[in-house]
N, C-alpha and C positions, 0 to 999 in steps of 0.2 A: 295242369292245375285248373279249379275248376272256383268262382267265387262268387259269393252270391249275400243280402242281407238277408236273412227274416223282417219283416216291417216287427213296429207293434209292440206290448209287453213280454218279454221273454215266459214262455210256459213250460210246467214240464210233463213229461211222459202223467198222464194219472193211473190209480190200479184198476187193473180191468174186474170190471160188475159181474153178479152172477143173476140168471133170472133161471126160473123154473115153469118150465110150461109139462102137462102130461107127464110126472112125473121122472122128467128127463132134466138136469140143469145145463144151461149154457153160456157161458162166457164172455162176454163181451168188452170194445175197448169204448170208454165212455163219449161222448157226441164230442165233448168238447176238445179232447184229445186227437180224436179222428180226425176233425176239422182243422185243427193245427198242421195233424201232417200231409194231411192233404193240400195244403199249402207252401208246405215243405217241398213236395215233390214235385208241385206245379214250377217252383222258383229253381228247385235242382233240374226240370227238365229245361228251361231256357237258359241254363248256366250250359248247360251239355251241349246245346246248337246241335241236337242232329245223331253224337256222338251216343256209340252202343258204352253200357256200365264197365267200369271197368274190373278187369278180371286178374288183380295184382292187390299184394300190399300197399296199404293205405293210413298216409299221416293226415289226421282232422285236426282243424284248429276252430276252436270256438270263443269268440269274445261275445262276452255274453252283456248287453247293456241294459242297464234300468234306468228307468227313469227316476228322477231325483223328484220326491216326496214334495208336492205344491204348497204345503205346509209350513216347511220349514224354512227356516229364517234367510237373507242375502251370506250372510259368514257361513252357517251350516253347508248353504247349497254350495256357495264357491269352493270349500274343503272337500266336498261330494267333489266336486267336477275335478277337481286337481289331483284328485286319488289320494288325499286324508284319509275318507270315509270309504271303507266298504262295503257294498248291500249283504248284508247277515240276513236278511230275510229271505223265503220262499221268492221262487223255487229253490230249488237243491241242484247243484250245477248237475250231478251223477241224473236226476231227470232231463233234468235240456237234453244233455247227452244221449237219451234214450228216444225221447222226441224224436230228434235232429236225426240219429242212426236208422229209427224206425224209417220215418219218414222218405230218406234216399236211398233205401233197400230196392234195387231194381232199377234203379234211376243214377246215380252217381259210381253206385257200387254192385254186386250182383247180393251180396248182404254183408250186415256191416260185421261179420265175424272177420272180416277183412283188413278190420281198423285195426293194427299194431301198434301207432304212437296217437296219443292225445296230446293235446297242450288247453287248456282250459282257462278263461278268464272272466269275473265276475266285477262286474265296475258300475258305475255313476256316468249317465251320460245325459247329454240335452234331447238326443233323438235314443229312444229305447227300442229294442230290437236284437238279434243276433248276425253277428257277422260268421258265414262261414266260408272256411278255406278248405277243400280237399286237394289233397298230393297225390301221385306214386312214388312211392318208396322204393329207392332202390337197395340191393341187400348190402352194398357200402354202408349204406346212410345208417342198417342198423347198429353196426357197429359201436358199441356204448361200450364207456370208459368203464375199465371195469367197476366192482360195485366189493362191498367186503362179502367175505362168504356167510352163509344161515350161520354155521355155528358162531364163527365170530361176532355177527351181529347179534345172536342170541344165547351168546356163552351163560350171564347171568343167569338166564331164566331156566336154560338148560341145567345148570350148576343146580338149581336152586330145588328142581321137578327130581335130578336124581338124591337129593338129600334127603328125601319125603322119606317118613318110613313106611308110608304106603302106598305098594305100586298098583297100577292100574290094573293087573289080572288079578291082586287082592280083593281091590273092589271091590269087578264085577264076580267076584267070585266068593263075595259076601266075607271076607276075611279081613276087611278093614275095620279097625280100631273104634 
C-alpha cells in the first residue's frame, strides 16, 4: 500500500489543446494540467521509496478535499466541515481521477488500466488537497456480492424497446413510420 496527499486545490485532468503548425495539427495536454501531474508523480515517487510500479490489479481510493469558500458564513462553514454540505462544484470527481491515474502511470502503476476498484470521495475540508491510497488487489478481494442480472435490471426498458413498432433494421432501413 502506497499513501500519499496531493497539497493544494484539488484539479482535474483538462481537455487536451490542438495547435497547427505547417499544415500538420498537434495535440497537446494543457500547462496547467501537466504541471499538476507532474506533481502527481513527484509525490507518487516518494510514496514508492525506491520501489519498481506495480505490475498487478489495483484498488485507488481518492478523497478528494476542497476547501470551504472564505465567504461564507461561521453556520454555512461549520455544516461544510461536518459533511451537511457537499462541494457540487468543479472539478468533476471522473477528472481528478484522470489527473491522479495519468499522473502515477509509470510510477505507482505500469498504467492505470490497472485500476479495477475505485472508491471516490468529494468533501469540505479545512486543508484542500487529495488524499491518495493505492492497493494490490488480490483476486479474493474481487470477489463482489452478486449484483441483479442486465435483464433483470433492465426488464422495463427492454419490455418497453420490444413493444416499439419500429424496429431498428426498419429504421435504418428507411421503413420507419
Amino acid at each position: 500500500m502506497i499513501a500519499f496527499t496531493v497539497p493544494g486545490q484539488p484539479q482535474g485532468k483538462g481537455r487536451p489543446k490542438a495547435t497547427s503548425r505547417g499544415g500538420f495539427v498537434r495535440m497537446y495536454t494543457p500547462a496547467k494540467t501537466a504541471s499538476y501531474e507532474g506533481m502527481i508523480a513527484v509525490l507518487g515517487q516518494e510514496a514508492m521509496a525506491g520501489r519498481p510500479p506495480l505490475a498487478c490489479a489495483i484498488s485507488l481510493e481518492l478523497d478528494i478535499r476542497h476547501q470551504v469558500p472564505a465567504s461564507w458564513s461561521r453556520k454555512k462553514r461549520d455544516q461544510a466541515l461536518r459533511g451537511s454540505l457537499w462541494p457540487t462544484t468543479k472539478p468533476d470527481v471522473d477528472n481528478v481521477l484522470k489527473a491522479i491515474g495519468d499522473g502515477l502511470n509509470g510510477v505507482a502503476w505500469i498504467d492505470d488500466v490497472q485500476v479495477v476498484q475505485v472508491s471516490l470521495t468529494k468533501r469540505y475540508s479545512e486543508t484542500p488537497g487529495v488524499l491518495v491510497v493505492v492497493r494490490e488487489v488480490a483476486q479474493a478481494e474481487l470477489a463482489l456480492e452478486p449484483r441483479a442480472s442486465l435483464p433483470g435490471l433492465f426488464a422495463p426498458a427492454l419490455e418497453a424497446s420490444a413493444a416499439r413498432e419500429t424496429s431498428d433494421s426498419d429504421f435504418f432501413e428507411g421503413r420507419a413510420a
